[in-house]
C-alpha positions in Angstrom: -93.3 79.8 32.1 -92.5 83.6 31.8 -89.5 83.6 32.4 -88.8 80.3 30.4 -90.6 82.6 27.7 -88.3 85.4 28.3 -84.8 83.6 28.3 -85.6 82.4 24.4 -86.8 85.8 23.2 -83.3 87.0 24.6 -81.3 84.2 22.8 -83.7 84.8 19.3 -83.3 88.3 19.5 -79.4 88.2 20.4 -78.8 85.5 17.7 -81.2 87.2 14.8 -79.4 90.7 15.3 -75.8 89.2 15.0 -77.5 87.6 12.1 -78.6 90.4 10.7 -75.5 92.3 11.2 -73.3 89.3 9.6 -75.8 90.3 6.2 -75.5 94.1 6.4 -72.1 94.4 7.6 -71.5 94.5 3.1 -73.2 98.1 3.2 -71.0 99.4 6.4 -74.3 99.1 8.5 -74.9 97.3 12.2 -77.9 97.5 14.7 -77.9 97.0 17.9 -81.4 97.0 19.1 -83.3 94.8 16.9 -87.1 96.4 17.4 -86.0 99.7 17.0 -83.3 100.0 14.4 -86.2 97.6 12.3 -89.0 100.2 13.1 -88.3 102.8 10.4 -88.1 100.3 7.4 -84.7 101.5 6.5 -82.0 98.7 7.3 -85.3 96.2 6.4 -84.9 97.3 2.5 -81.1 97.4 3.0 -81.1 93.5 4.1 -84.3 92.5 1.6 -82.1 93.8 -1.1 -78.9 92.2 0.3 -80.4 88.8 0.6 -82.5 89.1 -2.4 -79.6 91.0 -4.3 -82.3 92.6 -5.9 -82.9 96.5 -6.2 -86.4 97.9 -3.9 -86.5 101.0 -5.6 -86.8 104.8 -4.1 -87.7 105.1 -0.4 -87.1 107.4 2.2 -83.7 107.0 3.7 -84.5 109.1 6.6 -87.9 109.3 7.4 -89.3 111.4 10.1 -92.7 110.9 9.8 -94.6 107.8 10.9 -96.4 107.7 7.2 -92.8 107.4 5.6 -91.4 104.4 8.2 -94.9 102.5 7.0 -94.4 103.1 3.8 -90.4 101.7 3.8 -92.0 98.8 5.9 -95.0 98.1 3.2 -92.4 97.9 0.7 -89.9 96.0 2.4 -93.1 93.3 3.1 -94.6 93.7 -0.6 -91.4 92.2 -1.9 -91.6 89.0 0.5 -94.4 88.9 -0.1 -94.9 89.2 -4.2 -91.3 88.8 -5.3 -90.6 86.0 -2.9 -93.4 83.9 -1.7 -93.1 84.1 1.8 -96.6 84.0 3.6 -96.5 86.5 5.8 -99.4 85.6 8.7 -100.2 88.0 11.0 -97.1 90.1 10.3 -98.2 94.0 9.2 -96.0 97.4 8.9 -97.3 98.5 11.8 -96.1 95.5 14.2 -92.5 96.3 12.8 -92.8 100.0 12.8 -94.5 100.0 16.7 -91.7 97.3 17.5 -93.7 94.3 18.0 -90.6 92.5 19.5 -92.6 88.8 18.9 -93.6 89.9 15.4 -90.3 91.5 14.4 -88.4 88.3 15.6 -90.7 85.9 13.6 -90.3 88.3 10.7 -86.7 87.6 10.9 -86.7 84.5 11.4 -88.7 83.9 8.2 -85.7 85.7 6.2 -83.4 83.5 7.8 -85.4 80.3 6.7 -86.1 81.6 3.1 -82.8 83.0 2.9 -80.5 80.6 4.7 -82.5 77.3 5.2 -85.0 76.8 2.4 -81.9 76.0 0.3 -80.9 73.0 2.6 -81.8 69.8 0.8 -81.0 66.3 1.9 -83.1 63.7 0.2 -85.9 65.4 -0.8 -86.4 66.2 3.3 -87.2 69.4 4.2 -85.3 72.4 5.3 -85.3 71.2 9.0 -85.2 67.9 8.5 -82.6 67.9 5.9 -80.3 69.9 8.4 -81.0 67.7 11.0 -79.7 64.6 8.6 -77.1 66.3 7.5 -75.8 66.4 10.8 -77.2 63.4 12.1 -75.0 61.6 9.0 -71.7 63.9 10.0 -71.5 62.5 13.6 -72.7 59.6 13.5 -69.4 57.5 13.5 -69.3 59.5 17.4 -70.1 57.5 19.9 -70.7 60.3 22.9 -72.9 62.4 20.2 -76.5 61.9 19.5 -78.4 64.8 17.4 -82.3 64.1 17.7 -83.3 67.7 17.6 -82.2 71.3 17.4 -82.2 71.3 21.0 -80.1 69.1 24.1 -78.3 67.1 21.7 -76.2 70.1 21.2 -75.8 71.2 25.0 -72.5 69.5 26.0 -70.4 71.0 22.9 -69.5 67.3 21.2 -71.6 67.6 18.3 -69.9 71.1 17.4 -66.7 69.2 18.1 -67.5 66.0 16.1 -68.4 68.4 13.1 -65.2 70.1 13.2 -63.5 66.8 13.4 -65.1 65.2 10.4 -64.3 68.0 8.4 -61.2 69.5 9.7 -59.2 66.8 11.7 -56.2 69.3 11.3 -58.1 71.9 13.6 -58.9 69.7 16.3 -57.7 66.6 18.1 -61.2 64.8 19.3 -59.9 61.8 20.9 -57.8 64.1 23.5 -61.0 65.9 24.3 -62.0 65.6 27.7 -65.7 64.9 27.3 -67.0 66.1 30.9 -65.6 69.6 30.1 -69.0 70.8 28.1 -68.1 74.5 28.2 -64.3 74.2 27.5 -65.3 71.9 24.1 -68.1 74.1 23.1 -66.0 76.9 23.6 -62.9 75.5 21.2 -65.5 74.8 18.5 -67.3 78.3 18.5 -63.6 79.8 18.7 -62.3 77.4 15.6 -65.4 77.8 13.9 -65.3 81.8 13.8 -61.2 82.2 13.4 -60.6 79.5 11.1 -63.6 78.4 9.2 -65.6 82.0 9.2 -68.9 81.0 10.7 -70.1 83.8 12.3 -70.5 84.0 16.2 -74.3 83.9 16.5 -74.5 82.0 19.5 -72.6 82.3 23.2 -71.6 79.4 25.0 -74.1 80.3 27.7 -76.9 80.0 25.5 -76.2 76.7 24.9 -73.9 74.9 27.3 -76.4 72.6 29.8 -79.1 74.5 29.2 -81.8 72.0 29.4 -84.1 73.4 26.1 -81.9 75.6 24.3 -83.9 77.7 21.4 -84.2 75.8 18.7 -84.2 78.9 15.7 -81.2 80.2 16.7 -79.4 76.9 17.1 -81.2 76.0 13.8 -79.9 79.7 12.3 -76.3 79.0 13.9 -76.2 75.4 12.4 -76.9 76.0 9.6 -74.2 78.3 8.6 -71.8 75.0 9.4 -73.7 73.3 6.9 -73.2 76.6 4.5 -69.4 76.3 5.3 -68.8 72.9 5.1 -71.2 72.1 2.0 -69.2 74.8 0.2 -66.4 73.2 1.4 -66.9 69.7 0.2 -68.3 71.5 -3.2 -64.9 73.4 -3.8 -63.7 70.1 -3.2 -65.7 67.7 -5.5 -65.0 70.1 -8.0 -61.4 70.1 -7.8 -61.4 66.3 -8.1 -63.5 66.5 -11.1 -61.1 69.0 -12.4 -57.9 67.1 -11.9 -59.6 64.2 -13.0 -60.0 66.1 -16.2 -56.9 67.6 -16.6 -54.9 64.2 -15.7 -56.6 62.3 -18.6 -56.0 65.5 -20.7 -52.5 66.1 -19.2 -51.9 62.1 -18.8 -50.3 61.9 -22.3 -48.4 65.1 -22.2 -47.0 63.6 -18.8 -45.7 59.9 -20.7 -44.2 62.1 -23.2 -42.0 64.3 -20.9 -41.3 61.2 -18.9 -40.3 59.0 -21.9 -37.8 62.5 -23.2 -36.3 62.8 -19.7 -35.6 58.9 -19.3 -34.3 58.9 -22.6 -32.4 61.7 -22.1 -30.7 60.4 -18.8 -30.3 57.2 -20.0 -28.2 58.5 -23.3 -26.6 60.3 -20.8 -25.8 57.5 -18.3 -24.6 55.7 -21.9 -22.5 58.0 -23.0 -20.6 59.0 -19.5 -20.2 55.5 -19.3 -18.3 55.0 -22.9 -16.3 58.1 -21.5 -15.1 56.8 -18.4 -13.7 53.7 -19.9 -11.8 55.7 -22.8 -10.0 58.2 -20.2 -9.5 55.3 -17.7 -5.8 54.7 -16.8 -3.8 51.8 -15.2 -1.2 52.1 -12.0 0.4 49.0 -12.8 -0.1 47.1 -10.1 -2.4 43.8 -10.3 -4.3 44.9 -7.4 -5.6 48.1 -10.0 -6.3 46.1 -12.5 -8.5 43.5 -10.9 -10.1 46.3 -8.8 -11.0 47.5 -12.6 -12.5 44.3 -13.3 -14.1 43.9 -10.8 -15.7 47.5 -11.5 -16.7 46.0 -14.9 -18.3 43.2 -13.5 -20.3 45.1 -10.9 -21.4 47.4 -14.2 -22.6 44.3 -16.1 -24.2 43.1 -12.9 -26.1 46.0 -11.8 -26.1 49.6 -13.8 -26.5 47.1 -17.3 -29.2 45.1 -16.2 -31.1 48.3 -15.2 -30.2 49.9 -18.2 -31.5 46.7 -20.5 -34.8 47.2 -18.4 -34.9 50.8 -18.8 -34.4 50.4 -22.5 -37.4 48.1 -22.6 -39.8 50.1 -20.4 -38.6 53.3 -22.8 -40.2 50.7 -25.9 -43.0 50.0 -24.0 -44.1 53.5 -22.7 -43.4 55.0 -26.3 -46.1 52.5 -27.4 -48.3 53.1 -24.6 -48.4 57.4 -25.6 -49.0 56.4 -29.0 -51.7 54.4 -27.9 -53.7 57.3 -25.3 -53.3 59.3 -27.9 -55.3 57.6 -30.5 -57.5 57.1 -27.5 -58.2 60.6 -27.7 -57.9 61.2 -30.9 -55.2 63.6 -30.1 -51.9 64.5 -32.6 -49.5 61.6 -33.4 -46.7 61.5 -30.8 -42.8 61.5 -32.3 -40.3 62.2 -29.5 -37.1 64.1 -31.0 -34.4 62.7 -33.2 -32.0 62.7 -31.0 -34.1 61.1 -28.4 -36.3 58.3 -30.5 -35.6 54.8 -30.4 -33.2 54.6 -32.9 -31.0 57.4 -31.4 -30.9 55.0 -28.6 -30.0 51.5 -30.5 -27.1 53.6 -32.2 -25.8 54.6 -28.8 -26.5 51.0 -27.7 -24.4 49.6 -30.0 -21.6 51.9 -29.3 -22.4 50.9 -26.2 -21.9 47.3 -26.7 -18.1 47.8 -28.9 -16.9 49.7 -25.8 -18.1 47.1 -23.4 -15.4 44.4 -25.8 -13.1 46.6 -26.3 -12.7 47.4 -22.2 -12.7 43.6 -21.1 -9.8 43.4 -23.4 -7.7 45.8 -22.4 -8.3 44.4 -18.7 -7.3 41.4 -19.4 -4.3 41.8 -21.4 -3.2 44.2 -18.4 -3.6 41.5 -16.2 -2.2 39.3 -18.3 0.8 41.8 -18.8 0.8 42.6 -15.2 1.1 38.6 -13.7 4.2 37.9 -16.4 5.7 41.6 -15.2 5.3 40.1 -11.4 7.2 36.5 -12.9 10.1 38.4 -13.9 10.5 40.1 -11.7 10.4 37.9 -8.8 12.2 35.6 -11.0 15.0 38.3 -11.2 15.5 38.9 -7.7 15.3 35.6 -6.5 18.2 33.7 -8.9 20.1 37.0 -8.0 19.4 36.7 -4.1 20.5 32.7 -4.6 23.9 33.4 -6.0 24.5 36.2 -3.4 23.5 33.4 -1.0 25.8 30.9 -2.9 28.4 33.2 -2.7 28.4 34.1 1.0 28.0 30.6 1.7 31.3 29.5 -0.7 33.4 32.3 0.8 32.8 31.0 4.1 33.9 27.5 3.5 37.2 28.8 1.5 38.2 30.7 4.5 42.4 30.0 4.6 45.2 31.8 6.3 45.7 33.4 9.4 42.4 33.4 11.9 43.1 37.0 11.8 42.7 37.3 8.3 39.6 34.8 8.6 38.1 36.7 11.3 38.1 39.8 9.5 37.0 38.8 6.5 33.9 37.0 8.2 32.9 40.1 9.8 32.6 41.7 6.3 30.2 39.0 5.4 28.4 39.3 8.4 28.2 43.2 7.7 26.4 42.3 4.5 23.9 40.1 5.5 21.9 43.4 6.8 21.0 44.6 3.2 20.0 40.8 2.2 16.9 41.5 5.0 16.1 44.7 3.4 16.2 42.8 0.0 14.4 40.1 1.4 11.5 42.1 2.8 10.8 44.0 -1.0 10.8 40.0 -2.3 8.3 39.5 0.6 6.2 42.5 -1.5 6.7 40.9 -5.1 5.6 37.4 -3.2 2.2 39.0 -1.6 1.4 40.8 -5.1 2.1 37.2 -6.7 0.2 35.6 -4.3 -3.0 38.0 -4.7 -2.8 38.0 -8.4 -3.0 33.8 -7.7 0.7 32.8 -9.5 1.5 29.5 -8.9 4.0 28.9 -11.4 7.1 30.7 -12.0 8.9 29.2 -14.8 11.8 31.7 -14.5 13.1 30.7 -11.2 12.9 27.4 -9.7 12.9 29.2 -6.3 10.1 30.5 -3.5 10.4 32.9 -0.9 10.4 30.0 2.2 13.0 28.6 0.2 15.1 32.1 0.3 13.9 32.8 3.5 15.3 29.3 4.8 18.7 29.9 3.3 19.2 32.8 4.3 18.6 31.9 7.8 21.3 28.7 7.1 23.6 31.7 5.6 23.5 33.7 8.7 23.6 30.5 11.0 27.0 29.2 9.2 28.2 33.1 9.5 27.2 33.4 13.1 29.1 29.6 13.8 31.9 30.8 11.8 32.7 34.0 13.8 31.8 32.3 16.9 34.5 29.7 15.9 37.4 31.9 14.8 37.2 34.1 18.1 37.0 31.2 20.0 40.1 30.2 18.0 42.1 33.7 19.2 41.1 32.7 22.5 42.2 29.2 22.5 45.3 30.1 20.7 46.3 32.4 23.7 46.0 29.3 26.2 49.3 28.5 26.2 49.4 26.0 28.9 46.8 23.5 26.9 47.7 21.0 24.1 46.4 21.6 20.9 44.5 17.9 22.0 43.2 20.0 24.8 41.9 23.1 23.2 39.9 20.8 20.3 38.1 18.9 23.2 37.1 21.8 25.0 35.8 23.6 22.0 34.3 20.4 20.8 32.1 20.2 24.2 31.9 23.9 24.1 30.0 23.6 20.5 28.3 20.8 21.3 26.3 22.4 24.7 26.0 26.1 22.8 22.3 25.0 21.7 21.6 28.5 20.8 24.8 28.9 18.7 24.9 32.3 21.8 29.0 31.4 21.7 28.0 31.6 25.4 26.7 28.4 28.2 23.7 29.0 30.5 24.2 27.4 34.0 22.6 24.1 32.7 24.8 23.6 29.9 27.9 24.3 31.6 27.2 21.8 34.2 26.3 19.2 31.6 29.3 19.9 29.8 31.9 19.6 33.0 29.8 16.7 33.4 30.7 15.6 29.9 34.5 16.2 30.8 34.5 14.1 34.0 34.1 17.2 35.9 31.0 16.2 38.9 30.5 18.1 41.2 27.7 19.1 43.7 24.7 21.7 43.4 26.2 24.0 45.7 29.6 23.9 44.3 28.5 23.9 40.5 26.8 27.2 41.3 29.7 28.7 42.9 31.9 27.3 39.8 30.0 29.0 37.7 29.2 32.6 39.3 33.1 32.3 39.8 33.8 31.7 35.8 30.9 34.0 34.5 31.9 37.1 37.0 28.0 36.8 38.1 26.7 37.3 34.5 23.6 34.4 33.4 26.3 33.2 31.2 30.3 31.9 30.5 32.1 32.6 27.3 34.2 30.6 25.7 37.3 32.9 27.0 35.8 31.9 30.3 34.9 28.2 29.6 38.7 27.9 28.4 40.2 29.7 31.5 38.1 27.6 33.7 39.8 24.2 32.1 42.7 25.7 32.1 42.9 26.6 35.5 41.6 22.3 36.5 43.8 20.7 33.6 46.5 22.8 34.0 49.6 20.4 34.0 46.7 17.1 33.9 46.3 16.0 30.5 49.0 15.2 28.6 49.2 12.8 26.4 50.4 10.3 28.5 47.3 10.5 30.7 45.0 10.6 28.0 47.1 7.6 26.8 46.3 5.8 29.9 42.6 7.3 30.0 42.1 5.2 26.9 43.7 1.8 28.5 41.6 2.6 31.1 38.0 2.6 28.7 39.9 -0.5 27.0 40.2 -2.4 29.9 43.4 -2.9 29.3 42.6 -4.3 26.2 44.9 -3.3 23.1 42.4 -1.7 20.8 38.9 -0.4 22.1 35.5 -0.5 20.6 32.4 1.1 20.0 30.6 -0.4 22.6 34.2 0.7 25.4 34.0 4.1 24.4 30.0 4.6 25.0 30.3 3.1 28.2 32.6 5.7 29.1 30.1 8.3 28.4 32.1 10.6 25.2 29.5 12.6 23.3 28.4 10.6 20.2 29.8 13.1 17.8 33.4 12.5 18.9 33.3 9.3 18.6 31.9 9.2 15.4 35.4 11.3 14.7 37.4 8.8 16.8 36.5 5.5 15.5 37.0 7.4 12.0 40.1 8.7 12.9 41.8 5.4 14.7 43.2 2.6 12.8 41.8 -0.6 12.6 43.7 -3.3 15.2 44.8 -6.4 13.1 46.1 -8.4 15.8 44.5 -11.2 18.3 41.1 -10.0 20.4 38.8 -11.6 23.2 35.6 -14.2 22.4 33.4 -11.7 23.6 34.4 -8.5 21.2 35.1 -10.8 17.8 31.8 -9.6 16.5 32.6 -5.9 16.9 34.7 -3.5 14.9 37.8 -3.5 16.7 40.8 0.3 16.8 43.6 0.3 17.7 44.0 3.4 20.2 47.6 2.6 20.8 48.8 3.4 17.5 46.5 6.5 17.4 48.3 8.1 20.1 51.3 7.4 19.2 51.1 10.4 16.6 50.7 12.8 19.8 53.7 11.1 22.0 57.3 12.3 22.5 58.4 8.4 23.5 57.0 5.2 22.7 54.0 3.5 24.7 54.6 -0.1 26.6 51.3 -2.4 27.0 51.4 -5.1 29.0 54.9 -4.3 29.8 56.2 -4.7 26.7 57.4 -1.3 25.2 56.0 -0.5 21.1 57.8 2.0 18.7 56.2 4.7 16.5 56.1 1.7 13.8 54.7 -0.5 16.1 57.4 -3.0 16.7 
C-alpha cells in the first residue's frame, strides 16, 4: 500500500510541477522541485497572480528569513482564501514553507480545480462529472473505448486517440490504428496533442499506459486541458459560423448584384462578338463553305441561343430577386448601370435579332449563287467535252486515203485522248461538289458524267479498233501471196477472236479461230503451232496470225477452190441457204455479210428448201473469177448465160 502510495505522489507531483511551469513559463520562471521551490512563497504569488491575473501587492522577493517565506505564503493563502473562495482545510503557511509534500500537492491541486476545472460545465454537472461527459459524449461513437472514470478507461491510449479523431480527423487516421499496440497509440496522441494542438505534456506514457489505477488528478489535470483546447476550438468555430452567417445575409445582396453586372456584362459581350463575327465573316466559294456556315448558324440557334434566351431570363429574374432582399432589409434601392440594365440588353437583343435575318440571307443566297455557279459550270464543260467527243468520233469515221495517211492521222487522235482523262477527272470534281450540294437537275446540259464517262470509253474503244485495223492493214497489204478474198477472211476471224480488242490472240483464241478456218489440229500440235507463230511470247499478232496463213494457204485458196468450197456447202445445189452455210460452221457475222452480199437465185429449187430464202453463190463468185464457172457440167458466163 506504500508503495502504491508512493507511485501516485510521484505522478501528482511530476504532473502538478509541469503544470505549474506551463502557468509561469509567461514570467520567464520554472521549478523543478515542487516542495521546495513552493517553500519561500515567492513563485506561489507569481502563479496566484498569473491565474488570478490579479496584482498581490508588495512582498519579499527574496526572503532570507523564515518570518518573510511565511509571510509571502500567508499572503499567497489570504487571497484563495478571501479573493477567491477556496476552502482551504488543513492547509497552513507553515506546511508549504516546511515542504509538506502531501499538503503542497493538495494545495496545487486545488489551483488546478479552481483555475482549470471549476469552469467545466456540462449540463449543470459538476466539474468532474461534466469532464467526464464531455468525454464520455466525444467517444462514444468508438467502439473499443469506454470512459467510466479518470482512471483504466484511459490506460490503453484509444480514448486519447478517439479524441483526436473526433476533432482532428486530419491529424490521425483511427481506423489504421492497431489497437493492441497501447503504448505506440498513446504515444502518437500525447506527441499530436503537444506539436500540433498545444496541450502541454503533463503526463508520460508510463504513467498511464496499463497501469492498472492510474492517478486520477493528474489524468483529470491532463484532460482537462483537451477539453480547454478543443472547447476553444469548437468556440472559434461556432463563432465563425455565426459570423459568416451574418455577413452572407449582409453580403448576400451585394453578391446578386455583382453576379447579375458580370452576367450581364458577359452576356453583352457574348452578343456583341457574336454580331461581329457574322459582319467580318467571308465566303471561299465553294458549296462545301457555305453549308459548313449554315450549319454553324444552325448549331448557334440550337445551342449558344437557347442558353442565351435562358440567361436573358434568369438575368430578369435575379434583378427582381436583389430588388426584392433588399427591401427585405430595408437596404438602398438596387439600379445596376446604364449600360448594363435591362434595357441596355433588349437594345442589344434586338440588334441581335436583325443580324440573325440579315446572316441567314446572305447564306442562302450564297448557296443559292454557289449551286447555279456549279450548273454552269458543269454545264460548260460537259457540252464542250461532247463535241470534242463528237468530233474525235466523226474524224474517225471520215478516215479516206492512203492507210498511211489514215494511220497517222489516228495516232494524233489517239495522242489526244490523254488530256480528255485529265479533263475528265476536274468534271469528276464539279460532279462530287454537285453531288454534295444535292443537284439533281441541270437544265444547261442534257448530259451526266456516266454518260461522258461511257463515251469516252466508246471514243477510245473505236480509236483503239481503228489503229489496230489500219496496222493490220500495212501488214496485210505486204502479204503478197494472199488474195484480197484472203486477207478480209483472215482479218475478219482475226477481229472476231480479239475479245480484248489486244490486236493480239491468246492460245485459246487462236486455236478457236484455226478452228474457225478448217484448221483442226491436235493438243500437242496446236501448242507447238502456236509457240512456233508467237516466237514463245503468251501471244500472236496479227503480223503473225497472217504469216502463219500465209505459210498453210499459200497457193490453196483461190477462187476456184473457194468456188468449189461453196458447191461443196451447197450440196451441189445451185444457190445455198441459210440453213447450208450454218451447217458448215462460218461465224454468224459473215454470213450475215454473205447472204447480204449474194444475189438472190430466181431459178428452179428442191421441195425441201422452197420455204427458205434461197442465193445464188454462183453468180457471187463470178465477180472474183478470171473464167467462167460450169455446174452440173454445163459452163455459165459472167452474165449468166
Amino acid at each position: 500500500m506504500a508503495l502504491f502510495e508512493q507511485k501516485w505522489i510521484h505522478v501528482q507531483e511530476k504532473t502538478f510541477t509541469k503544470w505549474l511551469n506551463n502557468k509561469i513559463k509567461v514570467r520567464d520562471l520554472e521549478i523543478k522541485d515542487l516542495t521546495k521551490d513552493l517553500s519561500d512563497g515567492v513563485v506561489l504569488i507569481h502563479l496566484i497572480e498569473i491565474l488570478s491575473q490579479t496584482s498581490l501587492g508588495k512582498y519579499a522577493a527574496s526572503p532570507k528569513l523564515r518570518v518573510q517565506r511565511f509571510e509571502n505564503v500567508n499572503k499567497a493563502l489570504d487571497f484563495i482564501k478571501i479573493h477567491r473562495s477556496i476552502q482551504l482545510h488543513n492547509i497552513g503557511a507553515e506546511d508549504v514553507v516546511d515542504g509538506n509534500r502531501k499538503i503542497i500537492l493538495g494545495l496545487v491541486w486545488l489551483l488546478i480545480l479552481r483555475f482549470t476545472i471549476s469552469d467545466i460545465n456540462e449540463e449543470g454537472l459538476s466539474a468532474k462529472e461534466g469532464l467526464l461527459l464531455w468525454c464520455q459524449r466525444k467517444t462514444a461513437c468508438y467502439e473499443e473505448v469506454e470512459v467510466r472514470d479518470f482512471s483504466a478507461s484511459w490506460n490503453d491510449g484509444l480514448a486519447f486517440c478517439a479524441l483526436l479523431d473526433i476533432h482532428r480527423p486530419d491529424l490521425i487516421d483511427y481506423d489504421k490504428l492497431d489497437k493492441s499496440d497501447h503504448k505506440g497509440n498513446m504515444q502518437l496522441a500525447f506527441d499530436i496533442a503537444s506539436k500540433e494542438i498545444g496541450i502541454p505534456d503533463l503526463l508520460d506514457v508510463e504513467d498511464v499506459c496499463d497501469v492498472a489505477k492510474p492517478d486520477e488528478r493528474s489524468l483529470m489535470t491532463y484532460i482537462a486541458y483537451w477539453f480547454h483546447a478543443f472547447s476553444q476550438m469548437e468556440r472559434v468555430e461556432n463563432a465563425g459560423r455565426r459570423v459568416e452567417k451574418f455577413v452572407s445575409n449582409m453580403q448576400g445582396a451585394w453578391e446578386m448584384q455583382n453576379s447579375f453586372e458580370q452576367r450581364m456584362k458577359e452576356l453583352l459581350r457574348q452578343i456583341a462578338e457574336q454580331r461581329r463575327q457574322w459582319e467580318t465573316a467571308t465566303f471561299e466559294g465553294t458549296y462545301a463553305d457555305a453549308k459548313e456556315q449554315w450549319n454553324a448558324f444552325t448549331k448557334y440557334k440550337r445551342n449558344h441561343k437557347r442558353k442565351w434566351v435562358a440567361e436573358k431570363s434568369d438575368l430578369v429574374g435575379l434583378l427582381g430577386n436583389i430588388k426584392t432582399k433588399l427591401s427585405t432589409y430595408r437596404l438602398r434601392p438596387y439600379e445596376p448601370p446604364r449600360e448594363l440594365s435591362l434595357e441596355a440588353l433588349d437594345r442589344a437583343w434586338e440588334e441581335l435579332v436583325k443580324a440573325e435575318r440579315d446572316r441567314s440571307q446572305v447564306i442562302n443566297e450564297k448557296i443559292r449563287d454557289i449551286k447555279n455557279w456549279l450548273r454552269r459550270s458543269f454545264a460548260e464543260r460537259a457540252n464542250d467535252f461532247a463535241f470534242t467527243l463528237h468530233t474525235v468520233s466523226t474524224s474517225i469515221s471520215g478516215l479516206e486515203g492512203e492507210v498511211e495517211d489514215q494511220l497517222r492521222h489516228t495516232k494524233k487522235l489517239s495522242e489526244h485522248l490523254t488530256p480528255l482523262d485529265q479533263y475528265l477527272e476536274r468534271m469528276a470534281e464539279l460532279d462530287e461538289q454537285c453531288t454534295q450540294a444535292n443537284i439533281e437537275e441541270n437544265d444547261y446540259t442534257t448530259y451526266t458524267y456516266d454518260e461522258l464517262e461511257y463515251e469516252l470509253g466508246l471514243v477510245k474503244s473505236s480509236v483503239n479498233k481503228k489503229l489496230a485495223f489500219l496496222e493490220n492493214q500495212m501488214v496485210a497489204r505486204n502479204m503478197t501471196n494472199l488474195t484480197p478474198i484472203q486477207l478480209e477472211e483472215f482479218e475478219s476471224v482475226f477481229r472476231h477472236f480479239d475479245r480484248d480488242v489486244s490486236n493480239s490472240l491468246s492460245q485459246l483464241e487462236f486455236s478457236a479461230a484455226l478452228a474457225s478456218l478448217g484448221l483442226v489440229y491436235d493438243e500437242k500440235e496446236m501448242q507447238d503451232k502456236f509457240l512456233e507463230t508467237s516466237g514463245g511470247r503468251p501471244t500472236v499478232t496479227f503480223e503473225q496470225f497472217i504469216r502463219f496463213m500465209v505459210a498453210v494457204t499459200e497457193d490453196q485458196n483461190t477462187a476456184e477452190q473457194v468456188f468449189e468450197s461453196f458447191r461443196e456447202v451447197a450440196d451441189g445445189k445451185p444457190y445455198v441457204t441459210e440453213l447450208d452455210l450454218r451447217h458448215s460452221l462460218i461465224p454468224d457475222e459473215l454470213i450475215e455479210d454473205l447472204v447480204k452480199s449474194m444475189p438472190s437465185h430466181m431459178g428452179p429449187d428442191l421441195q425441201e428448201d422452197r420455204e427458205l430464202p434461197k442465193y445464188d453463190y454462183i453468180s457471187f463468185m463470178e465477180n472474183y473469177m478470171d473464167r467462167p464457172t460450169t455446174v452440173n457440167g454445163s459452163t455459165r458466163s459472167r452474165n449468166g448465160h
